[in-house]
C-alpha positions as CSV (number, residue, x, y, z in Angstrom):
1,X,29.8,-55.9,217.9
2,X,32.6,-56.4,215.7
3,X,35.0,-58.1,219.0
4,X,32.0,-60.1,219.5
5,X,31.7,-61.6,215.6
6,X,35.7,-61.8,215.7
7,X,36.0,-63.7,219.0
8,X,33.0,-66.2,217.6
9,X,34.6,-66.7,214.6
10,X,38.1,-67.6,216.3
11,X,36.7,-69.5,218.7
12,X,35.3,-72.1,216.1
13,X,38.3,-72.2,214.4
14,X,40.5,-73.1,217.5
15,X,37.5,-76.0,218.0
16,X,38.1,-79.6,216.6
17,X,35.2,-79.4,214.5
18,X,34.7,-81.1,211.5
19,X,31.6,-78.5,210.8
20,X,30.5,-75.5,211.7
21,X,27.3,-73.3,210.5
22,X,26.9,-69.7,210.5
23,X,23.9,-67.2,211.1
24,X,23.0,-63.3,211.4
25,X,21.1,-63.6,213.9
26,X,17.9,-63.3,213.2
27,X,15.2,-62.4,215.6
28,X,11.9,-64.7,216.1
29,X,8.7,-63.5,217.2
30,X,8.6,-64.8,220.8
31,X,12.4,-64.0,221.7
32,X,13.8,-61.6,223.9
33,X,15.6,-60.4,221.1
34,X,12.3,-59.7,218.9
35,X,11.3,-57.7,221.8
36,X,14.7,-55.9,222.0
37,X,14.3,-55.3,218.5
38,X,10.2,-54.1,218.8
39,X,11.6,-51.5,220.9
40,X,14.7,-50.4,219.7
41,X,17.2,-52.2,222.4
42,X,20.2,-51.3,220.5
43,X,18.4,-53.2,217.1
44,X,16.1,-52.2,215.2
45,X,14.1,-54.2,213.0
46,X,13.7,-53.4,209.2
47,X,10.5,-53.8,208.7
48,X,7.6,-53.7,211.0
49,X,5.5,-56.1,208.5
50,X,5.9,-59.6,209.7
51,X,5.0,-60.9,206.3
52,X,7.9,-58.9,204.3
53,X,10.7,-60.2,206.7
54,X,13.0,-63.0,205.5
55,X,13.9,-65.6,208.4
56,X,16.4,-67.7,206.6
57,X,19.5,-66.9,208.6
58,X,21.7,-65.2,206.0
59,X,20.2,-61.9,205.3
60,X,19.9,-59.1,208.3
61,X,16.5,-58.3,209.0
62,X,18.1,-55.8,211.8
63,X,20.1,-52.7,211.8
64,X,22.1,-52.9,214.7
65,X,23.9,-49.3,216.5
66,X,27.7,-50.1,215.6
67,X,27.3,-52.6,212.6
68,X,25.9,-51.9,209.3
69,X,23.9,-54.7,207.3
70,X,26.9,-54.8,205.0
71,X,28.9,-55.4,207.9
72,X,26.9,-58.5,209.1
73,X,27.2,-60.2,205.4
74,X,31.1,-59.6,205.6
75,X,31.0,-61.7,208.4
76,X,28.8,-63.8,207.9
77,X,31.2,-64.8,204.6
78,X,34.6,-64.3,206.3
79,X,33.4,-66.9,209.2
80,X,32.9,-70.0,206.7
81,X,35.7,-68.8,204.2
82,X,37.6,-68.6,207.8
83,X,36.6,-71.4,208.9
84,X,36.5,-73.8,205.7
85,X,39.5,-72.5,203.9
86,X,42.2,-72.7,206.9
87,X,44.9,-75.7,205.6
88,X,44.6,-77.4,208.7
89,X,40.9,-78.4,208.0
90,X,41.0,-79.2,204.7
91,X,44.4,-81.6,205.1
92,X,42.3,-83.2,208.8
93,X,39.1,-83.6,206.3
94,X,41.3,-85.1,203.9
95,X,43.4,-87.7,205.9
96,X,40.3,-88.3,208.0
97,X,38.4,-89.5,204.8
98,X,40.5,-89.8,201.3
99,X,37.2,-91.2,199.9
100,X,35.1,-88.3,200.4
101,X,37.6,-86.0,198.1
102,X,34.6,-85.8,195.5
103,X,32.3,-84.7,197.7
104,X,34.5,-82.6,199.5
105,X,35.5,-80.7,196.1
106,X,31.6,-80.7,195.3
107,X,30.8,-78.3,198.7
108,X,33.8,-76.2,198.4
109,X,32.5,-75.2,194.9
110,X,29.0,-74.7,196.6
111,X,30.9,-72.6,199.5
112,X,32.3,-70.5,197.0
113,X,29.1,-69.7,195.3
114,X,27.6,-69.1,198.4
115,X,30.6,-67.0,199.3
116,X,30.7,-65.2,196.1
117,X,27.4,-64.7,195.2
118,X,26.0,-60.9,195.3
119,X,22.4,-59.6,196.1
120,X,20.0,-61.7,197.6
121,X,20.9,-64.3,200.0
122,X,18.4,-66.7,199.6
């Protein structure tokens, strides 16, 4: 639900992480929530051909009753730009480790892209 996503994604900001990783969740064959989704437990899956569904984590392979698929790819973006863009991260990050400012410059640009990007989430 959308309480659900929101309370995930506050809890890992008020965490002292210095990472965090996102996912729609994606349903495996084997899970509980594969069979939820077989039979229509409140998820549905998109397609029924094993072979056509994408399991990389970033793209819904679900419709769910109260979120659209758009819906789950706004989250899924607003949790790392939530997360990763907050002040107090980057200024920890970079006190922790003034060395690392290169790479830490190189994987905002590659957050942004991933951010960003349109279509395909691949």
């Amino acid at each position: 639900s959308h309480k659900t996503i929101r309370k995930t994604i506050d809890l890992a900001k008020k965490l002292p992480l210095d990472f965090a990783v996102f996912q729609v969740a994606t349903p495996l064959p084997g899970t509980k929530l594969w069979e939820m989704a077989k039979n229509n437990e409140g998820i549905q899956l998109l397609s029924e051909d094993y072979n056509k569904i994408k399991f990389n984590g970033t793209e819904p392979i679900v419709r769910l009753q109260h979120l659209t698929q758009e819906d789950l790819i706004k989250y899924y973006k607003r949790a790392y730009k939530e997360f990763y863009y907050r002040p107090s991260f980057i200024i920890r990050k970079l006190l922790k480790s003034p060395s690392d400012i290169i790479r830490f410059v190189k994987m905002g640009i590659d957050l942004n892209k991933m951010i960003y990007r349109k279509g395909s989430y691949k």
